[in-house]
C-alpha positions in Angstrom: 0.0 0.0 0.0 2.8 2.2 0.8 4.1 1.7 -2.5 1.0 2.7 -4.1 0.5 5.9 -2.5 4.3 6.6 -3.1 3.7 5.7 -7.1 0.7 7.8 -6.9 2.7 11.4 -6.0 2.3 11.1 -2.3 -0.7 10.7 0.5 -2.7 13.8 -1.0 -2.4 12.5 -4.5 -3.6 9.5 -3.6 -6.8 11.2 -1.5 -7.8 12.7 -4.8 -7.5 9.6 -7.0 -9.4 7.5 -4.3 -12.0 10.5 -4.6 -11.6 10.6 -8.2 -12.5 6.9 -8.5 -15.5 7.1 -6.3 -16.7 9.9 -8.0 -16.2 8.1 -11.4 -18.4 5.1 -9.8 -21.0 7.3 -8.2 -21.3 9.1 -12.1 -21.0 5.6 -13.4 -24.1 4.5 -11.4 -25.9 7.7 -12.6 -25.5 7.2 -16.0 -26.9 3.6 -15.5 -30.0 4.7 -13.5 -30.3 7.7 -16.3 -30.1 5.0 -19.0 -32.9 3.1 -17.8 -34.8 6.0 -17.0 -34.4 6.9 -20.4 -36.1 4.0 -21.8 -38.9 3.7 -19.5 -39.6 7.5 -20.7 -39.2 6.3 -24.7 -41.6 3.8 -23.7 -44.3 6.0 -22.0 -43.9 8.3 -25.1 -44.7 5.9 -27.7 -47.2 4.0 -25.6 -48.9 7.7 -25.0 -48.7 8.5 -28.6 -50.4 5.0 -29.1 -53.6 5.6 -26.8 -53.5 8.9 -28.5 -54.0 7.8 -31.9 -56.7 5.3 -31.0 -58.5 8.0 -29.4 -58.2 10.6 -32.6 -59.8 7.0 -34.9 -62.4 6.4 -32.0 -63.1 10.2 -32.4 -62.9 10.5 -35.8 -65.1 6.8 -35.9 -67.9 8.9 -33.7 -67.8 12.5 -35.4 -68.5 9.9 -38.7 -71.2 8.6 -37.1 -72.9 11.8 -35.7 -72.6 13.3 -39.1 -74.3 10.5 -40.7 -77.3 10.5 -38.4 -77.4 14.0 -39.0 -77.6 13.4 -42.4 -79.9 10.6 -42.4 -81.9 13.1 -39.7 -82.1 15.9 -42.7 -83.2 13.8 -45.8 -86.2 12.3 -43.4 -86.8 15.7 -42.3 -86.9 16.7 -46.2 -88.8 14.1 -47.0 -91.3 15.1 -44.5 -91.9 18.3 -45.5 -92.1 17.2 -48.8 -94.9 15.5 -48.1 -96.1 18.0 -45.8 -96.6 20.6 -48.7 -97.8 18.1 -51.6 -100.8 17.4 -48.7 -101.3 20.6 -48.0 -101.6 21.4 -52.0 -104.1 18.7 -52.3 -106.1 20.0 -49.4 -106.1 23.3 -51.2 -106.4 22.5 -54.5 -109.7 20.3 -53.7 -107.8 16.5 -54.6 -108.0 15.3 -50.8 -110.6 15.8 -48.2 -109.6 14.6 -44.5 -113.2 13.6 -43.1 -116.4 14.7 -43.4 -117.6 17.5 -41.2 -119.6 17.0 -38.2 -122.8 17.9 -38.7 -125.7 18.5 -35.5 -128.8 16.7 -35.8 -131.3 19.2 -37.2 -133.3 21.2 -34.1 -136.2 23.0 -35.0 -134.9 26.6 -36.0 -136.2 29.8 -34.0 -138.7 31.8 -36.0 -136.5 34.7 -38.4 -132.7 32.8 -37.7 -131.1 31.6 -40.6 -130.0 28.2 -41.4 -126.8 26.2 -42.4 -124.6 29.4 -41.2 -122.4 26.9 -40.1 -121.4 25.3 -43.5 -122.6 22.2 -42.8 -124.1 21.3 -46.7 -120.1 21.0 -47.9 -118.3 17.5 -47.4 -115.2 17.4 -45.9 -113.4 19.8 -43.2 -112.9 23.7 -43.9 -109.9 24.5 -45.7 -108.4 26.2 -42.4 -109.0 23.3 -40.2 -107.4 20.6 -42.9 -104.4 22.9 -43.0 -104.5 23.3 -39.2 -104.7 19.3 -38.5 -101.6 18.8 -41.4 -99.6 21.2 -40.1 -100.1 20.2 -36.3 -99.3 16.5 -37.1 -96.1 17.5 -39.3 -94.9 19.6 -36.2 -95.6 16.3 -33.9 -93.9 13.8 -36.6 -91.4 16.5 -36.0 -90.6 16.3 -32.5 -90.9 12.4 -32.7 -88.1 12.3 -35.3 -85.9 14.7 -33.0 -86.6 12.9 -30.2 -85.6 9.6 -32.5 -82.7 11.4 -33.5 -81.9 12.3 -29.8 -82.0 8.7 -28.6 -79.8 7.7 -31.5 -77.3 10.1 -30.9 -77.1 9.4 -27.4 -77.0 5.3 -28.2 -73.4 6.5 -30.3 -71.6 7.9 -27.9 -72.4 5.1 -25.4 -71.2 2.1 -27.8 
């Protein structure tokens, strides 16, 4: 040992290298630990950039799917009131009648009052109240195809 320290330059000399050499293993060991730390990160980054990308497709899969059932949603709503306005033509133009009107069983009139004010001699509902009765029932096949549209919607984004 004496020798050593002698070869070394002397007791101080041989301080520093012991220091020196620690230090080396202690930086040594660092650089391991670093190493491996290193790779766990790489790992975490591509496994990150993995879940990533299957949530942009599972996104990408669902905006799809909302924008087709919003496109199915408008051609039936087309379609609709399509079929709202050729009915309501017909109903003006004279081609469809809904029902007959109600009519009261005939009551002896008061002396001087006029009869059949209440149009009662024509066959079929007023104009007004066809047009009333389409356009209510389009408005309620309306709500019942939002409220379709609604449960769809909702039945995507839970799959």
């Amino acid at each position: 040992m004496h020798a050593l320290v002698k070869l070394l330059g002397g007791v101080r000399a041989s301080v520093f290298a012991a220091v020196a050499l620690v230090a080396l293993a202690a930086a040594g060991i660092q650089s391991w630990r670093l190493s491996g730390a290193e790779a766990e990160l790489v790992a975490l980054d591509q496994r990150a950039k993995a879940e990533a990308a299957v949530a942009a497709e599972n996104l990408r899969l669902k905006t799809a799917e909302i924008k087709a059932l919003q496109a199915k949603f408008k051609e039936i709503e087309d379609e609709a009131q399509a079929e709202r306005d050729r009915l309501l033509a017909d109903l003006a133009d004279g081609r469809r009648r809904l029902r007959e009107r109600f009519q009261c069983p005939a009551a002896p009139a008061p002396a001087g009052a006029a009869g059949g004010g209440d149009g009662a001699g024509q066959g079929g509902l007023l104009a007004a109240d066809g047009e009333f009765l389409v356009r209510f029932a389009a408005e309620c096949d309306a709500v019942a195809r939002r409220l379709t549209l609604a449960q769809d919607y909702i039945e995507s984004i839970q799959r």
